[in-house]
C-alpha positions as MATLAB code, in Angstrom:
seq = 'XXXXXXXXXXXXXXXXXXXXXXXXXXXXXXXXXXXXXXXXXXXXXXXXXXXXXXXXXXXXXXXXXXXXXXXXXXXXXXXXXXXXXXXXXXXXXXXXXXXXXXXXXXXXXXXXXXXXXXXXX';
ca = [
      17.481  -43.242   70.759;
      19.829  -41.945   67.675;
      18.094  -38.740   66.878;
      18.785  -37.034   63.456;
      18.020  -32.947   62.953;
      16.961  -32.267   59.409;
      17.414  -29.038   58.719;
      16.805  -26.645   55.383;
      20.426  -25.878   53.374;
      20.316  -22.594   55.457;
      20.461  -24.760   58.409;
      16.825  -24.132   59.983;
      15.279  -26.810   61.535;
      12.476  -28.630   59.637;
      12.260  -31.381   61.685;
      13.957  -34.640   63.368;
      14.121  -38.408   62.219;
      14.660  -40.739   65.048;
      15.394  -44.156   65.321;
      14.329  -47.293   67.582;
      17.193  -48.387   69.936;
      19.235  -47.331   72.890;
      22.794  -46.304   72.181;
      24.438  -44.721   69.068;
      23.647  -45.681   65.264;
      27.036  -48.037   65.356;
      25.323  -50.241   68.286;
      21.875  -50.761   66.036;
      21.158  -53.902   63.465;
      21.016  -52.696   60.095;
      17.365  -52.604   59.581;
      15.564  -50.135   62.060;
      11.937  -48.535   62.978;
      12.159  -44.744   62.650;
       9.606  -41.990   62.344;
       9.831  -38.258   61.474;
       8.726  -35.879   64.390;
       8.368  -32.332   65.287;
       7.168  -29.180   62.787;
       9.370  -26.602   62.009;
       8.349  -24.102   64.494;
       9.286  -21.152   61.937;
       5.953  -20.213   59.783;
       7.984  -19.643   55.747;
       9.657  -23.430   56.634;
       6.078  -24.918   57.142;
       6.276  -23.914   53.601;
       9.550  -25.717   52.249;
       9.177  -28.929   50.276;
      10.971  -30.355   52.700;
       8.718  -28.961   55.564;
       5.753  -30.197   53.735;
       7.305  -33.328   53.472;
       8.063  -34.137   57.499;
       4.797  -33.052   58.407;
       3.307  -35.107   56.120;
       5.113  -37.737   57.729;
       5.436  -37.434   60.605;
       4.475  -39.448   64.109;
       4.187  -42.627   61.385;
       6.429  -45.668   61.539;
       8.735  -46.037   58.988;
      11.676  -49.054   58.236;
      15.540  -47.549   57.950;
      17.995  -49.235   57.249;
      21.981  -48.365   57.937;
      24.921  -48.650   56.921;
      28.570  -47.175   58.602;
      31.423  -46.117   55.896;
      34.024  -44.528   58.383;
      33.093  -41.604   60.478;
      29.493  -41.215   58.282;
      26.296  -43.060   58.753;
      24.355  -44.009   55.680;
      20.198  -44.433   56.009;
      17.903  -44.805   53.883;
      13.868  -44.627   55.020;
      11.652  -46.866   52.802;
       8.345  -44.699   52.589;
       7.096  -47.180   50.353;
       8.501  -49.152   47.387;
       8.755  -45.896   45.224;
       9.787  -42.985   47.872;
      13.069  -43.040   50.065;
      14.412  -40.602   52.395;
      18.443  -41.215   51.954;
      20.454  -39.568   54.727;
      24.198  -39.381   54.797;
      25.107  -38.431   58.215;
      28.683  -38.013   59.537;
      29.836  -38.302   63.382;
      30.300  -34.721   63.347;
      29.315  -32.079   61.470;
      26.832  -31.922   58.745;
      25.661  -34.092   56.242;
      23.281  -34.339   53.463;
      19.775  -35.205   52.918;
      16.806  -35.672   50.328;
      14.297  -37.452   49.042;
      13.449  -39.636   46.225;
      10.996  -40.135   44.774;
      10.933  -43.153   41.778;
      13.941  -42.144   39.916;
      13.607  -38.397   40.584;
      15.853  -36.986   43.576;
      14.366  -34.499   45.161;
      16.314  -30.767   46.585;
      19.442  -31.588   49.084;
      19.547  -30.282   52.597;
      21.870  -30.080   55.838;
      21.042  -32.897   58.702;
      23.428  -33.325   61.651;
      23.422  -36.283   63.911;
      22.489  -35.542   67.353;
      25.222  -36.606   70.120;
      24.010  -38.734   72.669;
      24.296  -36.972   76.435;
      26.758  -38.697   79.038;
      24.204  -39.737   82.015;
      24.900  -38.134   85.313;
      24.656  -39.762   88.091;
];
């Protein structure tokens, strides 16, 4: 399951946005189920907007859809017709995301996609 880490811009974790299917993001359709999981376990980030915002949402199904342009993964998580989370996710490294919210974007922070661990057998 391609997991995401959201974190704040100073790179504490608020939370994680995974996504239905085995393998990496490059192996799923372009429409996908996803949900938000996980609090941020430090008490002044339950407090961030964007704290407030993943436990609001989380454990809840959500549709994502994706899109690959080169080494970065592009999703954005219909919330309903008004509110989007939009992720811009690169192989490695960091990457950007935020939400919006009509035509208002909300404050950017750091997410990092999650490698997948080799199996041992």
């Amino acid at each position: 399951m391609p997991t995401i880490a959201l974190l704040a811009s100073s790179q504490e974790l608020l939370g994680f946005l995974l996504v239905a299917g085995s393998g990496g993001l490059s192996d799923l359709a372009p429409v996908a189920d996803c949900l938000f999981t996980v609090v941020p376990s430090e008490p002044a980030l339950r407090l961030h907007e964007l704290g407030v915002f993943v436990q609001e949402h989380k454990n809840a199904e959500y549709q994502c859809r994706i899109q690959q342009t080169g080494s970065t993964f592009l999703l954005d998580v219909v919330l309903d017709p008004d509110v989007r989370v939009h992720l811009d996710a690169p192989t490695m490294g960091y990457g950007k995301w935020y939400v919006v919210s009509g035509m208002q974007r909300g404050i950017e922070a750091v997410c990092q996609l999650i490698p997948k661990r080799e199996r041992r057998v």
